[in-house]
C-alpha positions as CSV (number, residue, x, y, z in Angstrom):
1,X,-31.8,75.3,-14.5
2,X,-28.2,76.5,-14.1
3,X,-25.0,74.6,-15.5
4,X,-24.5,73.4,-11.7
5,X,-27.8,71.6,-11.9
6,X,-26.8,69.1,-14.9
7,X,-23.2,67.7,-16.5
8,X,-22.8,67.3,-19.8
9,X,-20.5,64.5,-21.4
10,X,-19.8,63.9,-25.1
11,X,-20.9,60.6,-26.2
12,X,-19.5,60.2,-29.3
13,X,-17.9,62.3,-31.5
14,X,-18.9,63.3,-34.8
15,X,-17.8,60.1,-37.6
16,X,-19.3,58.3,-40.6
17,X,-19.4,55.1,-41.4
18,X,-21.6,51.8,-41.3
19,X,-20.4,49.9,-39.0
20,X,-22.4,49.9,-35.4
21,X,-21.3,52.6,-32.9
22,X,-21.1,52.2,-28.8
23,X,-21.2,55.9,-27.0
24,X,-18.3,56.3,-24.4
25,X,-19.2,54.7,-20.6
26,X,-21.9,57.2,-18.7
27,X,-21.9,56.3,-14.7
28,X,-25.0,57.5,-13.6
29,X,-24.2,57.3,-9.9
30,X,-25.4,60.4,-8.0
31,X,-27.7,61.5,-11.1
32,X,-31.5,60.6,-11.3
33,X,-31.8,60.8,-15.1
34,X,-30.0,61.3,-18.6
35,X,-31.3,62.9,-22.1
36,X,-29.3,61.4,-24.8
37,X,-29.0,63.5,-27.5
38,X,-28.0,62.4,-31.1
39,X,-27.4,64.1,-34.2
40,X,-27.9,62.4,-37.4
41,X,-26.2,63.7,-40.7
42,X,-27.2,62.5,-44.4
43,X,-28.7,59.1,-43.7
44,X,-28.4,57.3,-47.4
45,X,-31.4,56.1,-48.7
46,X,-32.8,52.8,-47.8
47,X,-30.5,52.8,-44.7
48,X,-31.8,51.1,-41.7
49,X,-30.0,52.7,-38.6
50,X,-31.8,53.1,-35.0
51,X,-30.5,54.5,-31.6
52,X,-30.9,52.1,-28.2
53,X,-29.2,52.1,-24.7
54,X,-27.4,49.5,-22.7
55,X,-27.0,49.6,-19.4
56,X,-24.8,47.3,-17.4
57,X,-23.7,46.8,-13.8
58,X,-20.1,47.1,-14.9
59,X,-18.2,49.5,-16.8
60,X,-16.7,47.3,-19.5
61,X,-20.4,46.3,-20.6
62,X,-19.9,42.5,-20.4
63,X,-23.1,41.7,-19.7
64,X,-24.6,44.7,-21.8
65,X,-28.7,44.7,-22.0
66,X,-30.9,47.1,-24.1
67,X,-32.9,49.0,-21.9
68,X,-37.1,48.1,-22.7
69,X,-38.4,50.4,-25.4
70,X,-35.5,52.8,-26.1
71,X,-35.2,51.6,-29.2
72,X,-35.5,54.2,-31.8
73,X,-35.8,53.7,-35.7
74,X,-34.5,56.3,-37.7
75,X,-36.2,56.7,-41.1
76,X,-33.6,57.2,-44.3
77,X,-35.9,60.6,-44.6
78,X,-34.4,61.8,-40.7
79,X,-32.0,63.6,-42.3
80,X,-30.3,66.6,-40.4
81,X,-32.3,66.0,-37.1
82,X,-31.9,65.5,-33.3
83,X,-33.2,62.9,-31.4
84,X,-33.4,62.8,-27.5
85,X,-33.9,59.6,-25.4
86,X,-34.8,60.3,-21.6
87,X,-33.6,57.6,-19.1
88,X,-35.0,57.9,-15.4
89,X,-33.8,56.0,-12.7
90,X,-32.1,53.4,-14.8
91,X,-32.1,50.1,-14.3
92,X,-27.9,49.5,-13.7
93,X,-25.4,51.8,-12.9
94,X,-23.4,52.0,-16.4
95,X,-25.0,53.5,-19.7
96,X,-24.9,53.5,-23.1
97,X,-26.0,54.9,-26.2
98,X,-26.0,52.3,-29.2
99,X,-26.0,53.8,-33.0
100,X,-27.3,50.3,-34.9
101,X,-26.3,50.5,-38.7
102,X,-27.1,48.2,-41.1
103,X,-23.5,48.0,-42.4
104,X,-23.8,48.9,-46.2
105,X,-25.1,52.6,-45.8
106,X,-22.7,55.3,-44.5
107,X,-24.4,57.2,-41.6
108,X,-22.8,60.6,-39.7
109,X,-24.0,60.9,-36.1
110,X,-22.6,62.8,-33.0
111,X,-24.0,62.6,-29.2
112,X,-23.7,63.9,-25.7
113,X,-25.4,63.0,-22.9
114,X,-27.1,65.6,-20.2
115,X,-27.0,64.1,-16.7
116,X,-30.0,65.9,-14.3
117,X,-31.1,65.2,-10.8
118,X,-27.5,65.4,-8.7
119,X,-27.8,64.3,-5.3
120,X,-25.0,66.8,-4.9
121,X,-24.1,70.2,-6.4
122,X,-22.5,71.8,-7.8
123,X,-21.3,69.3,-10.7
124,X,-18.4,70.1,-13.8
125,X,-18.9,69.2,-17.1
126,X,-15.5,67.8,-19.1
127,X,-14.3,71.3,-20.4
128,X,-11.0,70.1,-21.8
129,X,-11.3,70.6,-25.4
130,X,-14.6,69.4,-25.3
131,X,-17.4,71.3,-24.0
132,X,-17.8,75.5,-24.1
133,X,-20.6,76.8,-22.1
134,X,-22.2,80.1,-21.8
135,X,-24.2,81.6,-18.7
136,X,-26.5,84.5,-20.0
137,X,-28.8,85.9,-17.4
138,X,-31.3,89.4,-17.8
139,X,-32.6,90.6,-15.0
140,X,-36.0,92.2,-16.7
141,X,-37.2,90.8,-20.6
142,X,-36.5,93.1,-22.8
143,X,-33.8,95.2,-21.2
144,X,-30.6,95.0,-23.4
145,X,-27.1,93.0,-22.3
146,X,-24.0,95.4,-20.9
147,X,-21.5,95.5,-23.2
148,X,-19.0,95.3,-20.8
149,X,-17.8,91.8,-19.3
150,X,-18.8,91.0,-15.9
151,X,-16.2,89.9,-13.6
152,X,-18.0,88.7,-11.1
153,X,-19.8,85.5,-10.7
154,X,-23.5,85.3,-12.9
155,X,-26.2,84.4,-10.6
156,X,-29.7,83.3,-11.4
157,X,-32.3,86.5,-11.2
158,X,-35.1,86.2,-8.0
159,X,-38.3,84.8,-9.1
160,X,-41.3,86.6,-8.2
161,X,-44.4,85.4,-7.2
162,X,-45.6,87.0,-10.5
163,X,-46.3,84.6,-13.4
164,X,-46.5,87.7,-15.9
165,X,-43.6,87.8,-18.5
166,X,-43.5,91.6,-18.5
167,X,-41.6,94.0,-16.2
168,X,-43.5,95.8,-13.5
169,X,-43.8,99.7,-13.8
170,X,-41.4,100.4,-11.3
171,X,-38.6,98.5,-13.0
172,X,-39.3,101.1,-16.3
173,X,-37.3,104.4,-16.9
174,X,-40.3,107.4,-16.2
175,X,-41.0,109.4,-19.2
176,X,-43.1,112.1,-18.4
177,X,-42.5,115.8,-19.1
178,X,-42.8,118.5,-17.0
């Protein structure tokens, strides 16, 4: 799926602490779903921290609600690991994510959030100091890069009607002596 297909949108930025985190606003409008994607530092032990999302008709979240069952407990053992939390079709047009701390224990977490589904393309993610993307595209597996930059504009290699992962005869250099 090309960049143009999804926008990406930091959540939070990286911080410690213990007190309860909310993730910047999302509008989902003109996007089908969302994968939130958290990173957890050192969790102490015998922290209790989880991940949720609100969603909310308006922007300012004063009438916040958790959405059903996207609660997520993180064990004090998480350490180091990425959670994602996949919202489809959700129920308002404002969301969340939630870090929930218990307020003694010191807990590091960053997230961004992965809009799919436009209803119009192509979208732009918030670049400004923020995001850096790469496009890498190969037209046969196995054949090596260029090393010199491209200037013009990467597209997306045809797709075949072949499911096999490996290059057809015709696409390899002949070796044969004469």
């Amino acid at each position: 799926m090309p960049l143009t297909d999804r926008k990406i949108v930091r959540a939070l930025a990286y911080a410690s602490g213990t007190a309860d985190r909310n993730g910047a606003t999302l509008d989902m409008s003109g996007f089908e779903e969302v994968d939130i994607i958290v990173s957890f530092a050192t969790i102490a032990a015998g922290a209790v921290t989880g991940i949720k999302v609100h969603s909310d008709a308006d922007s300012a979240f004063g009438s916040a609600q958790a959405i059903a069952a996207s609660y997520r407990a993180i064990a004090a053992n998480d350490d180091d690991q990425v959670f994602v939390i996949h919202v489809a079709n959700p129920p308002e047009r404002y969301l969340r994510v939630v870090i929930d701390k218990d307020g003694a224990n010191a807990t590091g977490e960053s997230a961004v959030y992965v809009q799919c589904g436009p209803h119009s393309k192509p979208q732009t993610s918030d670049v400004t100091d923020v995001l850096t993307s790469y496009t890498h595209v190969w037209s046969l597996v196995g054949e090596a890069p260029s090393t010199s930059p491209s200037t013009s504009p990467s597209t997306s290699p045809s797709t075949s009607a072949s499911s096999s992962p490996s290059a057809s005869p015709s696409a390899s250099p002949s070796s044969s002596a004469s």
